[in-house]
C-alpha positions in Angstrom: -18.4 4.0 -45.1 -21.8 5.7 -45.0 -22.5 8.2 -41.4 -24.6 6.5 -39.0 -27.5 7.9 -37.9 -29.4 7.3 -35.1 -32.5 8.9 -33.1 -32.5 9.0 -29.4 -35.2 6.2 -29.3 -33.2 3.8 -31.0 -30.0 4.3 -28.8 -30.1 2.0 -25.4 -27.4 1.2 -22.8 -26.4 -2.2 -22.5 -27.9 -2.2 -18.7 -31.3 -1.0 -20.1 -31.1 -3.3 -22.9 -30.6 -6.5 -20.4 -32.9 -5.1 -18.4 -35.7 -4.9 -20.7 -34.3 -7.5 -23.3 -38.4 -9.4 -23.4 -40.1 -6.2 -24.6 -37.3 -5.1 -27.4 -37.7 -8.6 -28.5 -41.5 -8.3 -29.2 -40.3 -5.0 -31.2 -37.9 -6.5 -33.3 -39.7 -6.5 -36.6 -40.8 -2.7 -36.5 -37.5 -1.2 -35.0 -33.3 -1.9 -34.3 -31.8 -0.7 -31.4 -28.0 0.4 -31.3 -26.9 -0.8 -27.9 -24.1 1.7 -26.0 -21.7 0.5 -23.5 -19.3 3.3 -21.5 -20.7 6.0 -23.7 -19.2 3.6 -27.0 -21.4 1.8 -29.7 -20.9 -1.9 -29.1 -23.6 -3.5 -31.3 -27.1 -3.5 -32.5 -30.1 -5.6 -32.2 -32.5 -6.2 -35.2 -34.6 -8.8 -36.1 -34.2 -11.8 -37.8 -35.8 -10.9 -41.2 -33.6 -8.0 -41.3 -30.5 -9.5 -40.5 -31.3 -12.1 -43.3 -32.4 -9.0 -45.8 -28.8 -8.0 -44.8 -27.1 -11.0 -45.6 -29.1 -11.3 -49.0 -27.3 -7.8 -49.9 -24.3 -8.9 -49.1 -24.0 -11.5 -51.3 -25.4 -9.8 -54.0 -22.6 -7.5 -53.7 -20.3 -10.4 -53.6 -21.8 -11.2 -57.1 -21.9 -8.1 -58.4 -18.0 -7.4 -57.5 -17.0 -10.7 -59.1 -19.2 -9.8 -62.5 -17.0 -6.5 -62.4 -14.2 -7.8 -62.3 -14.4 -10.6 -64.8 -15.7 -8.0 -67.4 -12.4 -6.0 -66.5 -9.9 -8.9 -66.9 -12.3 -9.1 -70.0 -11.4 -6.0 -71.4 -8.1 -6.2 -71.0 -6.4 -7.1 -74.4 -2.8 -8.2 -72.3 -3.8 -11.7 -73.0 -4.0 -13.0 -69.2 -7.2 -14.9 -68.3 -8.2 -16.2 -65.1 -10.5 -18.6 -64.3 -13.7 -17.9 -62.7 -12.6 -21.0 -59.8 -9.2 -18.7 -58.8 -11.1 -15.6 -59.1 -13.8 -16.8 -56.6 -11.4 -17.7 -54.3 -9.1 -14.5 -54.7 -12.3 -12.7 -53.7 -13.5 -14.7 -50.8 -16.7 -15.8 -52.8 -18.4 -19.3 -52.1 -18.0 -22.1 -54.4 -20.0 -21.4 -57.4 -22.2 -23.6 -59.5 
């Protein structure tokens, strides 16, 4: 898992965060803020273009993981197949079409 890092201007506490909740919201699409409760990370708020951009990634990795691995059980000369239906679902992927 990658480090994390943060500058001081994009770490909040949750009470500041509530407390000015309308103007992070107008600065959503030029900046995410890693909220802290207790002196603990608890979550991050980010706009809604990233969080689809993230989400995009995400399944392209999904993709990109099944592609390796069928090319793998491809290589393999042991003469086992699976189909691309049971490998999907072995890997959590969505039904593909």
């Amino acid at each position: 898992m990658a480090k994390l890092i943060l500058t001081a201007d994009e770490l909040i506490t949750s009470t500041k965060a509530s407390r000015e909740l309308p103007r992070l919201l107008d600065h959503l699409s030029e900046k995410r803020w890693f909220i802290q409760r207790n002196n603990k990370l608890e979550g991050v708020l980010l706009g809604i273009e990233e969080y689809e951009r993230l989400l995009e990634l995400e399944e392209e990795v999904d993709h990109l993981t099944l592609a390796v691995t069928l090319t793998e059980r491809e290589r393999k000369d042991d003469g086992y197949r699976i189909g691309l239906d049971e490998l999907a679902s072995k890997h959590n992927v969505p039904e593909l079409k």
